[in-house]
Legacy VTK file of the C-alpha trace (Angstrom):
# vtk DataFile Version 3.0
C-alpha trace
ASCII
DATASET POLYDATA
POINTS 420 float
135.295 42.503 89.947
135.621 38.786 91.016
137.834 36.538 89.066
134.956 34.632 87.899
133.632 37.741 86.323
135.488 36.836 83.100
133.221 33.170 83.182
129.846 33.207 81.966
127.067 30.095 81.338
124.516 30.365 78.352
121.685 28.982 77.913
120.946 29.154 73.943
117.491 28.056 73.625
115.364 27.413 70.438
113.017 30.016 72.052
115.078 32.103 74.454
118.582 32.337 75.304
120.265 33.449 79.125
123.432 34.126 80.675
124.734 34.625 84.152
127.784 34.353 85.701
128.955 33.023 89.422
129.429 35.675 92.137
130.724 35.248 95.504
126.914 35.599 96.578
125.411 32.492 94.000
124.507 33.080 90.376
123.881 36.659 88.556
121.527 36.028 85.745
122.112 38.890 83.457
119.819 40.918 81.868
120.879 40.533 78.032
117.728 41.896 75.727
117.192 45.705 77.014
113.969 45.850 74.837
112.390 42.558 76.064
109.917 43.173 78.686
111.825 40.242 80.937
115.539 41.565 79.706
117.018 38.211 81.395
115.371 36.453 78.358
116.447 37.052 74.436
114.355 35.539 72.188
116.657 33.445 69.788
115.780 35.605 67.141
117.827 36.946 64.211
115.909 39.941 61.397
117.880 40.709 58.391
116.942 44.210 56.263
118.322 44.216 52.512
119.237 47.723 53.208
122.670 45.597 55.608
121.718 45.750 58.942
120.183 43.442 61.340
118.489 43.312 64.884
118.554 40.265 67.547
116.707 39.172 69.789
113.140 41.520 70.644
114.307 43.885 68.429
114.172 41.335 65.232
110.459 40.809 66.380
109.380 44.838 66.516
112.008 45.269 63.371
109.907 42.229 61.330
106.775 43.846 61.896
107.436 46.904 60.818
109.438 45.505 57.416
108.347 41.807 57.004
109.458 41.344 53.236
112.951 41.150 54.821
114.093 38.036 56.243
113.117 36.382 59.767
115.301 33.671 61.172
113.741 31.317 64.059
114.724 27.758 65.241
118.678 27.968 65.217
118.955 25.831 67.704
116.222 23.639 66.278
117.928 23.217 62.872
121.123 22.172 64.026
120.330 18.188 62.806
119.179 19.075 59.929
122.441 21.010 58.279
126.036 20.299 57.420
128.746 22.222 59.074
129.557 23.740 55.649
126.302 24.245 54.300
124.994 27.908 53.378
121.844 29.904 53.866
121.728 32.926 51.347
120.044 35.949 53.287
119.941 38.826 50.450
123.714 38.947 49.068
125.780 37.215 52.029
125.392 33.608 52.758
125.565 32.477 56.070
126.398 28.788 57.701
124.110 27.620 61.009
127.206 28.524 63.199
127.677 31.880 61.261
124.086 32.539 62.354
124.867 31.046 66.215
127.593 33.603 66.128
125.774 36.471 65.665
123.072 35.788 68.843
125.731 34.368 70.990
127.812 37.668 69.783
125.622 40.163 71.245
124.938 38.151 74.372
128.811 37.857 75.171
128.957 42.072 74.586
125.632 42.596 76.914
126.898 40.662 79.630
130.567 42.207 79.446
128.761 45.375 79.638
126.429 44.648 82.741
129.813 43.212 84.278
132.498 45.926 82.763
134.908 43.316 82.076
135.809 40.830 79.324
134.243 37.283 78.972
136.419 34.879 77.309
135.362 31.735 78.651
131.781 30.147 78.264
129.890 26.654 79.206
127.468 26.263 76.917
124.137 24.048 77.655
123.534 21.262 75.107
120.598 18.919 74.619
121.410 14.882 75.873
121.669 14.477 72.002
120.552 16.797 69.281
119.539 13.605 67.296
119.638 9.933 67.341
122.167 9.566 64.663
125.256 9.493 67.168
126.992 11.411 63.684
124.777 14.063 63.242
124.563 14.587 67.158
128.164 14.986 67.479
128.446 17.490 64.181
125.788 19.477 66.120
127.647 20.179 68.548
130.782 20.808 66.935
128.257 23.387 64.919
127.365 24.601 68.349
130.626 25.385 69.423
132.152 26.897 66.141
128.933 29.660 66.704
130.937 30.007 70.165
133.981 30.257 69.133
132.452 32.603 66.208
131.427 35.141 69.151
134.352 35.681 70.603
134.947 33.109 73.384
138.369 31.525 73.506
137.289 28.830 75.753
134.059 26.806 75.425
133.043 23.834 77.707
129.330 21.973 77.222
126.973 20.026 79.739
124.040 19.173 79.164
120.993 20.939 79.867
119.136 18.672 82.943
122.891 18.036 84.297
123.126 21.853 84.954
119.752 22.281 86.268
120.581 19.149 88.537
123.750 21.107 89.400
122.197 24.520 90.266
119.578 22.421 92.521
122.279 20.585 94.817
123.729 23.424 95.470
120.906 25.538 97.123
120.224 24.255 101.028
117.100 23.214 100.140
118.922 19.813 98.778
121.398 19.405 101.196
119.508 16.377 102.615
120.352 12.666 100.643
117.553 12.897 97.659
117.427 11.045 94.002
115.642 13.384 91.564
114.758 13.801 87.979
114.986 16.866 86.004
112.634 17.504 82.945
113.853 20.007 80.909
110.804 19.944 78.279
111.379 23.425 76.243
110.693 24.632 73.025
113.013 22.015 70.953
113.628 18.933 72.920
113.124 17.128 75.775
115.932 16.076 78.292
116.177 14.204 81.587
118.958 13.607 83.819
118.012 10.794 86.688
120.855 12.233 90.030
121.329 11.088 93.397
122.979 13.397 96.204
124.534 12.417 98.845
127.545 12.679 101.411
128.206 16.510 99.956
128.375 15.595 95.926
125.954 14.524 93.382
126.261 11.369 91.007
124.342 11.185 87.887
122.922 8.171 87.522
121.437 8.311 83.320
120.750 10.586 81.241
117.914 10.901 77.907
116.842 13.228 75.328
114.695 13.223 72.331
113.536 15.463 69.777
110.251 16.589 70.780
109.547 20.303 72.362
106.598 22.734 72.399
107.811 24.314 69.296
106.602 20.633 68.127
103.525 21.013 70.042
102.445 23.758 68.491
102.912 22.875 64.594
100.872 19.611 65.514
98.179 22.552 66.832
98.516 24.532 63.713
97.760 21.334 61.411
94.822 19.667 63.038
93.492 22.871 64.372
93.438 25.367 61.992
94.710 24.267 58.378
90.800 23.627 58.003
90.601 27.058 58.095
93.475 27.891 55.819
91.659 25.444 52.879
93.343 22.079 54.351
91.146 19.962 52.249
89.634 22.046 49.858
90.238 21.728 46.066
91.759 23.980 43.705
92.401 25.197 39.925
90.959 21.996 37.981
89.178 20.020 41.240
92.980 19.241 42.390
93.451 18.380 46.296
96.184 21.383 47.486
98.873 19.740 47.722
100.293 18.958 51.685
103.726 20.741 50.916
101.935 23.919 50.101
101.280 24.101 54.181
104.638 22.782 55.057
106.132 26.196 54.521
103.255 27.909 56.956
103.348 24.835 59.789
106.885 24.838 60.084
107.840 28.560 59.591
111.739 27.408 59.625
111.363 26.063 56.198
112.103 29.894 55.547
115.354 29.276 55.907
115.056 27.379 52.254
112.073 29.435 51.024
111.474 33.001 51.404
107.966 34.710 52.136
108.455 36.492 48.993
108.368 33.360 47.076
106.203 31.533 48.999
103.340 34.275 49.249
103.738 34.142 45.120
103.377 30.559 44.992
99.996 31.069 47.331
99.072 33.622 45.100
99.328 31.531 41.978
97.530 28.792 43.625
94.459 31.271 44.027
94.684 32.866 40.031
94.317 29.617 38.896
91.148 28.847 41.687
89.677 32.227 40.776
90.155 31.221 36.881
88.155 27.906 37.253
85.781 29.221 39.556
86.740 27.084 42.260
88.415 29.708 44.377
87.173 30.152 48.166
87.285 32.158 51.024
89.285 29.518 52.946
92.033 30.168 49.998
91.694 33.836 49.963
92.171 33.473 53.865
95.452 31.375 53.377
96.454 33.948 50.870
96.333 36.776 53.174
97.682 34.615 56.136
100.564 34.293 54.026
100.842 37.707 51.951
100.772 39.338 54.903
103.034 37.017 57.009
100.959 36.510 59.700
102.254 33.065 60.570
104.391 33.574 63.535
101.212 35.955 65.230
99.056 32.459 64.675
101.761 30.736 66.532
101.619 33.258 69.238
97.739 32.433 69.944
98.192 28.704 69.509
100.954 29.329 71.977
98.455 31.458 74.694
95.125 29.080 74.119
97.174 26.229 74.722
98.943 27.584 77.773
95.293 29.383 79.155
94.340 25.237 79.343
96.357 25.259 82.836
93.972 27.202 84.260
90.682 26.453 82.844
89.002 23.499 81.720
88.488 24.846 77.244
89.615 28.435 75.919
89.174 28.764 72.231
92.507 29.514 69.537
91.462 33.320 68.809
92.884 35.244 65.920
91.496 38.220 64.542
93.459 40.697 62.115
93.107 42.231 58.307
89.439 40.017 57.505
90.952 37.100 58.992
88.800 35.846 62.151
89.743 32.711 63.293
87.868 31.142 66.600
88.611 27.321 67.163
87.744 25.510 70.540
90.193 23.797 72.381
90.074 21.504 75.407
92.069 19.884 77.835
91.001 16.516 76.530
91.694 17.302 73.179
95.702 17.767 74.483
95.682 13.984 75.129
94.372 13.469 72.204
96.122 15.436 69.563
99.826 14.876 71.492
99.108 11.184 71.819
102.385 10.350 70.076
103.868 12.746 71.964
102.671 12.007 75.106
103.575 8.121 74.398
107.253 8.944 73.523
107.794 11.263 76.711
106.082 9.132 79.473
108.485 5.860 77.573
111.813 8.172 77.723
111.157 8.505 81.598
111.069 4.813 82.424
113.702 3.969 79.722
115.695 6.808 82.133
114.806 5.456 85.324
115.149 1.862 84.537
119.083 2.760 83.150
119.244 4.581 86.438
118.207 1.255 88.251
115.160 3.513 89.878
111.214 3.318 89.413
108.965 6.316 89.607
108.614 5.706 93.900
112.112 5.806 94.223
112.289 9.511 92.850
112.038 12.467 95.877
111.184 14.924 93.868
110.445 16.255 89.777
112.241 19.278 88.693
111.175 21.230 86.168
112.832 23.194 83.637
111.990 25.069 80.029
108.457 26.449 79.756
106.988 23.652 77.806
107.163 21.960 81.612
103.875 23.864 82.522
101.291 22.443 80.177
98.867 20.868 81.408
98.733 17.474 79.764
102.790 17.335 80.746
101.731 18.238 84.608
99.337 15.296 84.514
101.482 12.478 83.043
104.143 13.316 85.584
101.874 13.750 88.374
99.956 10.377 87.215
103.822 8.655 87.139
105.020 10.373 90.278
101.839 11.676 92.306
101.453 15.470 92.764
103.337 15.659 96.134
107.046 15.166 94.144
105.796 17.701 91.550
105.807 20.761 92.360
103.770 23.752 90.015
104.911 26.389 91.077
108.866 26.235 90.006
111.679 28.000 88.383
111.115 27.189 84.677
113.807 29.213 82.885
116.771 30.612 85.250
117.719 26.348 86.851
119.650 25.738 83.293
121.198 28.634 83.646
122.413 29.190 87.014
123.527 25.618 86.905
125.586 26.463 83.439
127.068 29.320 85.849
128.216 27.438 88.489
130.288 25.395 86.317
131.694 28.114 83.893
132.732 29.565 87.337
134.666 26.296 88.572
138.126 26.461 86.436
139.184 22.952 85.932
140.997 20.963 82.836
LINES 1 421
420 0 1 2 3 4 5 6 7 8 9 10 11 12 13 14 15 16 17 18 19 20 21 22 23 24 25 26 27 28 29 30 31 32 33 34 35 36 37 38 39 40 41 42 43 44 45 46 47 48 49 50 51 52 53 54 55 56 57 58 59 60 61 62 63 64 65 66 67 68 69 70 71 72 73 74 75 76 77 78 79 80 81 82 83 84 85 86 87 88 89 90 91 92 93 94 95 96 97 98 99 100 101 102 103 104 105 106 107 108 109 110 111 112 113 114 115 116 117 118 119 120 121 122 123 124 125 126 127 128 129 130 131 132 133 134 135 136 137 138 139 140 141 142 143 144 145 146 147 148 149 150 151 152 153 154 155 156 157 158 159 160 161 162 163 164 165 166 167 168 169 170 171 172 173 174 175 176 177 178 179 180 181 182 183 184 185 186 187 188 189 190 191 192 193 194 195 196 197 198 199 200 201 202 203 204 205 206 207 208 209 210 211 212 213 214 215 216 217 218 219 220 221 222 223 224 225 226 227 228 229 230 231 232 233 234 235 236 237 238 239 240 241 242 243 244 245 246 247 248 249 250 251 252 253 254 255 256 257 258 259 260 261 262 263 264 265 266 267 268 269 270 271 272 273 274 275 276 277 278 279 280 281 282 283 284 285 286 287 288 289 290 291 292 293 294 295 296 297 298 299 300 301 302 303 304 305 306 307 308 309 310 311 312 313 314 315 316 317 318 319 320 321 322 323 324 325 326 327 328 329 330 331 332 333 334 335 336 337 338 339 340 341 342 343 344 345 346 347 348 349 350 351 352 353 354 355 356 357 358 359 360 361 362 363 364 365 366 367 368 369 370 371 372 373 374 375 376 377 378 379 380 381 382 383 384 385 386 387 388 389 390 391 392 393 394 395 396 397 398 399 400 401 402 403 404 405 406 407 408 409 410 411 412 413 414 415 416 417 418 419
């Protein structure tokens, strides 16, 4: 085994995490999730049974079908901001800190990829977001959170860089770059997005700025679920006495993290009591006895999986519909490519003003970028292909690139390069 063997980069996404190590031949990306159908990826996903044990990655998926009153944890990475270092999640009769929960996924990848390489791994670089939040505090508490989880797994030695700085990395070293270029990586995945502005030249690479901000397609998709289907889930309807339901009771269902302070249990009861009281007064509907079984039966993360596919399908055709059909619910609501532009104005606004905030720090404009790499699978969408291609013209972005293994391999390279 090569001396790097013991040196491994991770990628811990908000939806998928990879590792690979350098080899004397380039980067290894290892195959970590045996029950995945791609075993490179593990989905960053974490089941709990009350009967003690727990599965990761695929396996929590399959295992919280099968037993979904137990609990479901999504959106570590994603929730970093928004706890303390010492604050506690109760999951049955443990309780478990963010980085206790970071542990336990970075855990099993560290003993997968030992196994695939038959040798220890006590060293790690870790990719980070530009900044997990404005708040220069809570950004640097993140990733002091990040790095306990590490260090919480096993490895003695953890170094960070940033997500677009390793996929810049991983690019300037193949010989397709080995020609003077400037280039900007957007790293757009399911949590944030992050740019790194990098010129090459003379045999090294200088990065010239660097930006980040807290929008991904995990974003994308709640801002689907509200203005595309609460309507269907009695968004707007009246309840009990003629009352408006009230805009937290969706909170828990649009942003299926909130489980981490709410359990399905007591959420589906709160539904539940939210329909007595509608049947009581007459006033119940089947919009409300659709939300009730949406919820019940904890169908929310299977309605995220076909916002998810419509809103991918829009890269190939012109409108697709959100379809949804399971246990008397049918759901069918159109969906355009227009309608993109429309419903992730905001969105749209904030990414297209990161990239000339970037490029003007960098002391470049859009013509003086070569080429626009992509990274994180958020990348492909449609609406994100046209306001780079409208920025940079098609020619300097390329569809058809590596997505998910650039972060990766880059985060290799460097774990594999022993310096102070």
């Amino acid at each position: 085994m090569d001396r790097q063997s013991g040196r491994a980069g991770i990628d811990f996404g908000t939806s998928n995490t990879l590792a690979a190590v350098r080899t004397p031949d380039g980067v290894r990306v290892c195959e970590i999730d045996p029950v995945n159908a791609d075993p490179h990826l593990l989905p960053t996903l974490l089941y709990f049974s009350r009967y003690g044990w727990r599965r990761i990655g695929r396996a929590a998926t399959h295992a919280y079908h099968k037993e979904p009153d137990d609990r479901y944890i999504r959106g570590l990475k994603w929730a970093l901001p928004d706890y303390a270092p010492d604050e506690t999640i109760r999951i049955f009769e443990r309780r478990y800190t963010v980085s206790d929960l970071i542990g336990l996924v970075l855990g099993a990848v560290r003993e997968q990829v030992e196994a695939e390489l038959g040798t220890p791994v006590s060293h790690v670089t870790l990719g980070r977001p530009v900044r997990f939040s404005p708040d220069a505090r809570v950004d640097t508490q993140a990733g002091e959170m990040l790095r306990a989880g590490a260090e919480a797994a096993g490895f003695e030695s953890v170094r960070f860089l940033t997500e677009p700085e390793a996929a810049t990395r991983y690019y300037f070293a193949t010989e397709e770059a080995l020609t003077d270029a400037t280039v900007l990586v957007f790293d757009f995945g399911g949590g944030t997005l992050d740019l790194c502005l990098a010129r090459f030249g003379r045999g090294e690479y200088q990065v010239l700025s660097t930006g980040g901000v807290s929008i991904g397609g995990s974003l994308l998709d709640q801002v689907l679920f509200e203005k595309k289907l609460l309507h269907h889930l009695g968004k707007g309807v009246r309840w009990g006495r003629g009352l408006d339901l009230p805009n937290h009771i969706f909170t828990r269902l649009v942003n299926p993290d909130e489980a981490w302070r709410l359990s399905e249990v007591e959420y589906a009861r709160m539904v539940r009591g939210i329909l007595n009281d509608s049947t009581a007064w007459g006033t119940s509907t089947p919009q409300l006895r659709t939300f009730y079984t949406v919820v019940s039966r904890r169908m929310g993360p299977d309605l995220f999986n076909a916002i998810e596919t419509a809103k991918m399908r829009l890269s190939e055709v012109e409108e697709t519909e959100i379809r949804f059909s399971r246990e008397g619910v049918e759901i069918l609501e159109p969906l355009t490519r227009a309608e993109l532009w429309t419903l992730f104005r905001e969105q749209l606004d904030a990414i297209r003003a990161l990239i000339l905030e970037v490029l003007g720090r960098g002391g470049r404009s859009a013509r003086n970028v070569d080429r626009v790499l992509l990274a994180g699978g958020s990348s492909a969408l449609i609406c994100v292909q046209e306001l780079l291609q409208d920025l940079f013209g098609p020619e300097r972005v390329p569809v058809r690139q590596d997505l998910f293994t650039s972060i990766v391999s880059g985060l290799a390279l460097d774990a594999g390069t022993e310096r102070a």
